[in-house]
C-alpha positions in Angstrom: 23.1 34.1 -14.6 24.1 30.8 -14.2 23.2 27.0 -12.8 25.2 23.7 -12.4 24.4 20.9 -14.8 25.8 17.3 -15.1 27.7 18.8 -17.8 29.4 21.8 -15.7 28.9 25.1 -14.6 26.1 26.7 -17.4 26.5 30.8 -17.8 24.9 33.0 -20.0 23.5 36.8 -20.1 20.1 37.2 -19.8 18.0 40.6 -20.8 16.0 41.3 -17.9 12.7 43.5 -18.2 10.9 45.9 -16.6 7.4 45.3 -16.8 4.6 47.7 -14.6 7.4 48.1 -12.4 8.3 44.4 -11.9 12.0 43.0 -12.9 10.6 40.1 -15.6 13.1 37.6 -16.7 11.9 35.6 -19.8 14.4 33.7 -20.4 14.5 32.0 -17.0 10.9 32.0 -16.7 10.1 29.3 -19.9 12.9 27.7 -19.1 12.0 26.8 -15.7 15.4 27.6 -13.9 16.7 30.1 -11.4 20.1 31.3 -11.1 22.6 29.2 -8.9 20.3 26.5 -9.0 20.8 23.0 -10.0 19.4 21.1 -12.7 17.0 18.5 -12.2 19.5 15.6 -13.9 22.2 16.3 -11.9 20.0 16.4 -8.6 18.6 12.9 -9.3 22.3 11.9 -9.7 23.2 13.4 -6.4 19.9 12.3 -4.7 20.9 8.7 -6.2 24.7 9.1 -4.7 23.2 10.7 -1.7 20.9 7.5 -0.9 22.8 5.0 -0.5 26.5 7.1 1.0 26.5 10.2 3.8 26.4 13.6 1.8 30.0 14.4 2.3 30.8 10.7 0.0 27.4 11.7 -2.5 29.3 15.3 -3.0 32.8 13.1 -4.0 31.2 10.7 -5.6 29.6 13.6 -7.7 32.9 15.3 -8.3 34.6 11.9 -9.9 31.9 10.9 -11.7 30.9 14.1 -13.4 33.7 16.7 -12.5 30.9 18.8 -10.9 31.7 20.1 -7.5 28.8 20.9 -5.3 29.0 21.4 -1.5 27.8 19.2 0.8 25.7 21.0 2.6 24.1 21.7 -0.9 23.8 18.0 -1.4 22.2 17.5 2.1 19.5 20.2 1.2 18.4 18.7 -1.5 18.5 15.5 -0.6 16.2 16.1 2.1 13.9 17.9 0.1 13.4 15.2 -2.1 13.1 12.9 0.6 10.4 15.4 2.2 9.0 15.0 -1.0 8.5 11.3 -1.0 7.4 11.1 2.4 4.3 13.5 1.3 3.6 11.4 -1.9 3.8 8.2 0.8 1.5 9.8 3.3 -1.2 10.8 0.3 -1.1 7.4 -1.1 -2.1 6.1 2.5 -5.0 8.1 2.3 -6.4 7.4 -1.0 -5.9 3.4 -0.9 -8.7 1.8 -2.8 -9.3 -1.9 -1.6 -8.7 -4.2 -5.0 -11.3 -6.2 -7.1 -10.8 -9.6 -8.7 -10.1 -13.3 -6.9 -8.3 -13.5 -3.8 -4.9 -14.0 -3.9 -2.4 -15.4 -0.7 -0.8 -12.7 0.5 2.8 -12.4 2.8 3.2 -9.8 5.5 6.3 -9.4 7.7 7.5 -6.6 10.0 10.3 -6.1 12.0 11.4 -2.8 13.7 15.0 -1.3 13.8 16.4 1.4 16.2 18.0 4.3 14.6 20.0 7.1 16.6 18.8 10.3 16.7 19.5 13.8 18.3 16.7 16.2 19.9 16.4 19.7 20.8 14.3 21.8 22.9 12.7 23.9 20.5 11.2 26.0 22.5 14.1 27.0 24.2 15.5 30.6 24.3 19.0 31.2 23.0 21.5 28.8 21.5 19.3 25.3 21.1 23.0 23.5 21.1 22.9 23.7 24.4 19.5 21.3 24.5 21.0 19.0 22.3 20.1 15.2 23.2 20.8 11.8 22.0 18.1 9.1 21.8 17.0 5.9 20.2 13.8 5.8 18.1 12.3 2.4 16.4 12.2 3.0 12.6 8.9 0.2 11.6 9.4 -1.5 8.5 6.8 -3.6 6.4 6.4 -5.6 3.5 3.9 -7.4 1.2 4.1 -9.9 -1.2 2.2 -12.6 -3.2 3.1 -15.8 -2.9 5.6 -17.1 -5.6 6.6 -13.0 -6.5 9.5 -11.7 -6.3 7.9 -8.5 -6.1 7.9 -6.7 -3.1 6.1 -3.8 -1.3 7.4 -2.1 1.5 6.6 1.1 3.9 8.2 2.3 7.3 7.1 4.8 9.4 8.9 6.4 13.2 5.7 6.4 15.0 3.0 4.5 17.0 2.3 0.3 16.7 -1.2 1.2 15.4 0.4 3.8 12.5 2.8 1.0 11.4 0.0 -1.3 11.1 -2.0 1.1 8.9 1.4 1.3 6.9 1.0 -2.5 7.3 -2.4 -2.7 5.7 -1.6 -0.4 2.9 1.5 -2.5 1.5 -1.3 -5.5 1.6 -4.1 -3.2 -0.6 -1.4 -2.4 -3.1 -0.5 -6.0 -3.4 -4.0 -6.5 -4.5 -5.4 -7.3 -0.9 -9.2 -7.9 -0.7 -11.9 -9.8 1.0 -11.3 -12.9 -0.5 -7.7 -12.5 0.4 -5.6 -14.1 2.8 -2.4 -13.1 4.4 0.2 -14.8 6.0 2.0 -12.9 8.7 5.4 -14.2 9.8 7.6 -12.1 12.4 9.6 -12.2 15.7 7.7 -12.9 18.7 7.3 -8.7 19.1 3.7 -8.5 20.9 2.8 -5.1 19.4 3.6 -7.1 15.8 1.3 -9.5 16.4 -1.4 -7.7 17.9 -1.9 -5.2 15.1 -1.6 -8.7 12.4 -4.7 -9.0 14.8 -5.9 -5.8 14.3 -5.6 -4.8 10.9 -6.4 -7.8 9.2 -8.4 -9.8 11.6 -9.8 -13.1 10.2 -7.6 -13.1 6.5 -4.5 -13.1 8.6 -2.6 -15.8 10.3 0.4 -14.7 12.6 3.1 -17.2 13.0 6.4 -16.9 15.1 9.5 -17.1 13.3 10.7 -20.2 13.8 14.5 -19.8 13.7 14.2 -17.3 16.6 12.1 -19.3 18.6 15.1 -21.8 18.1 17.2 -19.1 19.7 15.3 -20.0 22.7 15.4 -23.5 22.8 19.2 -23.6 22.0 19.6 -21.1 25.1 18.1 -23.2 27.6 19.6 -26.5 26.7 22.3 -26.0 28.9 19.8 -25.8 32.1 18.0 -28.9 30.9 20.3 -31.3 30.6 23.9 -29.9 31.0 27.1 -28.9 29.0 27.9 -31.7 27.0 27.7 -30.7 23.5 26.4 -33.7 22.0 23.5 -33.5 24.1 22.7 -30.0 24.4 22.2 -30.6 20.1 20.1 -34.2 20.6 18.0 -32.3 23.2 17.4 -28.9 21.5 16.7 -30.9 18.2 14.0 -32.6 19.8 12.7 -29.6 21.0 12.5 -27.7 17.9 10.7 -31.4 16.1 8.6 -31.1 18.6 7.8 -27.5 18.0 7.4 -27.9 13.9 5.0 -30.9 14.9 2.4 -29.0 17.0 4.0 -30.6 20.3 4.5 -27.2 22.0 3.0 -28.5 25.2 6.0 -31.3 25.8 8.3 -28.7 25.3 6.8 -26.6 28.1 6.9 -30.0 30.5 10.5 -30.4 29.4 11.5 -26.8 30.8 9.2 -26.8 33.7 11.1 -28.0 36.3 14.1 -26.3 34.9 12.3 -22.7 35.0 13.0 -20.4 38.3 9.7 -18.6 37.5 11.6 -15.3 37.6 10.7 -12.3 35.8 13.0 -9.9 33.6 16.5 -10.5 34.3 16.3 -12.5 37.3 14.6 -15.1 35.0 17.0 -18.0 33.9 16.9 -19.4 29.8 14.7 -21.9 30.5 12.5 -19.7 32.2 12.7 -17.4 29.3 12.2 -19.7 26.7 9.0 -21.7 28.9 7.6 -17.9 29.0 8.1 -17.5 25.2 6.4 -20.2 24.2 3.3 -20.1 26.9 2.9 -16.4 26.1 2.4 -16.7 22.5 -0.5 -19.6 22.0 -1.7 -20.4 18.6 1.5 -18.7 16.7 3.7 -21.8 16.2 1.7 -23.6 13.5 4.5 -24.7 11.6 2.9 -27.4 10.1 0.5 -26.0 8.2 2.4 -23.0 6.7 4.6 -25.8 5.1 1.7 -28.1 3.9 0.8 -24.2 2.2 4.4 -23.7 1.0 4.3 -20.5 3.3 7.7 -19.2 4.7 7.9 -20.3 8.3 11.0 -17.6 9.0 11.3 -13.8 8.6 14.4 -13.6 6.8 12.9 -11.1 4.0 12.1 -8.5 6.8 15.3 -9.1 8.4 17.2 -8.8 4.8 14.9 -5.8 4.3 15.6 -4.1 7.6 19.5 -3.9 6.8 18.8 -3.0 2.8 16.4 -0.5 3.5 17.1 0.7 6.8 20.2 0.6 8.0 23.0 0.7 5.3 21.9 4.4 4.9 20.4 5.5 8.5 23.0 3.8 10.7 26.1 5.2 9.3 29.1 5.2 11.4 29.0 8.9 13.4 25.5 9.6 11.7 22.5 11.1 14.0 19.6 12.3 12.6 16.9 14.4 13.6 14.0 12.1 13.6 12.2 13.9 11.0 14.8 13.8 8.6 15.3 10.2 9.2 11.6 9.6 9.1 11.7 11.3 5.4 15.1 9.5 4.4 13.6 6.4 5.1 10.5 7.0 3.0 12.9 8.0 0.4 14.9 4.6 0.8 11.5 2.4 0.5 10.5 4.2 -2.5 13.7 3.0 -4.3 13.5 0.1 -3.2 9.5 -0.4 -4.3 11.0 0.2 -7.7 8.9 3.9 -7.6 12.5 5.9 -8.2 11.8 6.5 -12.3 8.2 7.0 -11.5 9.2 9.6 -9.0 11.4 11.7 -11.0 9.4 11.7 -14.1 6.8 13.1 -12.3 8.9 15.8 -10.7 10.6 17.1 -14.1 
């Protein structure tokens, strides 16, 4: 028999034995491998290469680092079962949260969703499934939680419903030591299904506030509209608007674009239009001033930082579609590295 190791190809002869009819082999047995399989240090290694590169680069990277060639449909396999893996251990760990005991500490939520491609078949389809094949976009949820002053952050994503990503949402905030004397402080885009399950899952402990450099997106849009092209006052003007906005003032910026708005709807609707709607739509989520006076974060650049760490270095390789279980599971596996869980993992599997 033999099995592939970080150190090589490992071959030996083993005495097989017959026992009440039954082929018994000993030696495998204790030892805990099977023939042609792989060991368990050199699938973390090509798990770990696998990660962060597409499994053709993991299966190079493998071959130069450790002179071991394994295919990379080999390296895909595994990957992916480790992956399935992680998104079981992540699933059980959603059921058995425990809400936390001790004083309440203030909390930091942030969520931002990221499309990732994927490809679909018609499973149910007679003959070659090929033939089905689709391309599609699906919205990849990511969250995070983290105490105020810590470095130390908790995240979980999930391919599914608004109301499953705010369970996910609610979990991160438990195992940051969430409980009812907590408070959280959501910060996001102005997403309406974000905000709405902020609402939802946390209710009175949480706070949602729009992040305030993309409501600045807004204001810069429409400055043109409001008071022409020159430069120099497109800035003075959009400056004013966004003082105005940090001060609690959101009601003069909605007089300023008023009679600038066409009162259009979808595309049809002009900047100032769009931003006037933005704003109007979204009462009670621009209180800048007091997530300041709390030395709270008043943009969502974690999320934003997390979303292309996490999520798309990896899923949104050049050429790469996934089926949207496997990116469902890769993703779980991507978190879990970066929630520092990867030792804890392994450790647990050998």
């Amino acid at each position: 028999m033999h099995w592939m190791t970080t150190y090589g190809k490992v071959s030996l002869c083993e005495r097989c034995l017959t026992v009440a009819g039954h082929r018994v082999r000993p030696f495998s047995e204790n030892a805990h491998i099977h023939c042609r399989d792989y060991s368990q240090p050199l699938q973390r290694r090509l798990v770990d290469f696998a990660s962060d590169s597409s499994f053709e680069t993991a299966s190079q990277k493998l071959e130069e680092h450790y002179g071991v060639v394994v295919p990379e449909s080999s390296v895909r396999a595994i990957t992916l079962g480790h992956a399935r893996c992680m998104s079981e251990q992540s699933k059980a760990s959603l059921q058995n949260r425990q809400e936390c005991v001790g004083d309440g500490k203030q909390l930091i939520g942030e969520m931002d969703g990221s499309m990732i491609p994927v490809v679909l078949f018609d499973e149910k389809a007679e003959g070659d499934k090929r033939k089905t094949r689709k391309v599609d976009w699906q919205e990849a949820k990511l969250c995070l939680v983290y105490e105020q002053g810590s470095c130390n952050k908790r995240h979980r994503v999930i391919m599914g419903e608004p109301d499953e990503a705010g369970d996910q949402w609610l979990s991160c905030a438990i195992e940051q030591g969430l409980n009812r004397q907590s408070s959280i402080h959501c910060v996001s885009d102005g997403a309406k299904w974000i905000a709405s399950q902020a609402d939802r899952v946390f209710a009175s402990q949480g706070h949602f506030l729009v992040d305030y450099y993309h409501l600045c997106e807004y204001i810069a849009d429409a400055a043109k509209e409001c008071v022409g092209k020159d430069e120099k006052a497109c800035q003075k003007w959009t400056d004013k608007q966004k003082t105005r906005m940090k001060t609690g003032c959101s009601e003069k910026v909605l007089a300023e674009l008023e009679p600038h708005s066409n009162g259009k709807s979808g595309k049809e609707a002009n900047k100032s239009e769009e931003c006037h709607r933005y704003i109007r739509n979204r009462p009670g989520q621009f209180d800048y001033q007091a997530a300041e006076a709390a030395n709270l974060p008043i943009g969502s650049g974690e999320i934003e930082s997390s979303n292309r760490s996490v999520v798309q270095t990896r899923l949104k390789l050049p050429g790469a579609w996934w089926k949207p279980e496997y990116a469902h599971d890769m993703l779980n596996l991507r978190t879990l590295r970066a929630n520092g869980d990867w030792d804890k993992y392994w450790k647990a599997t050998g």
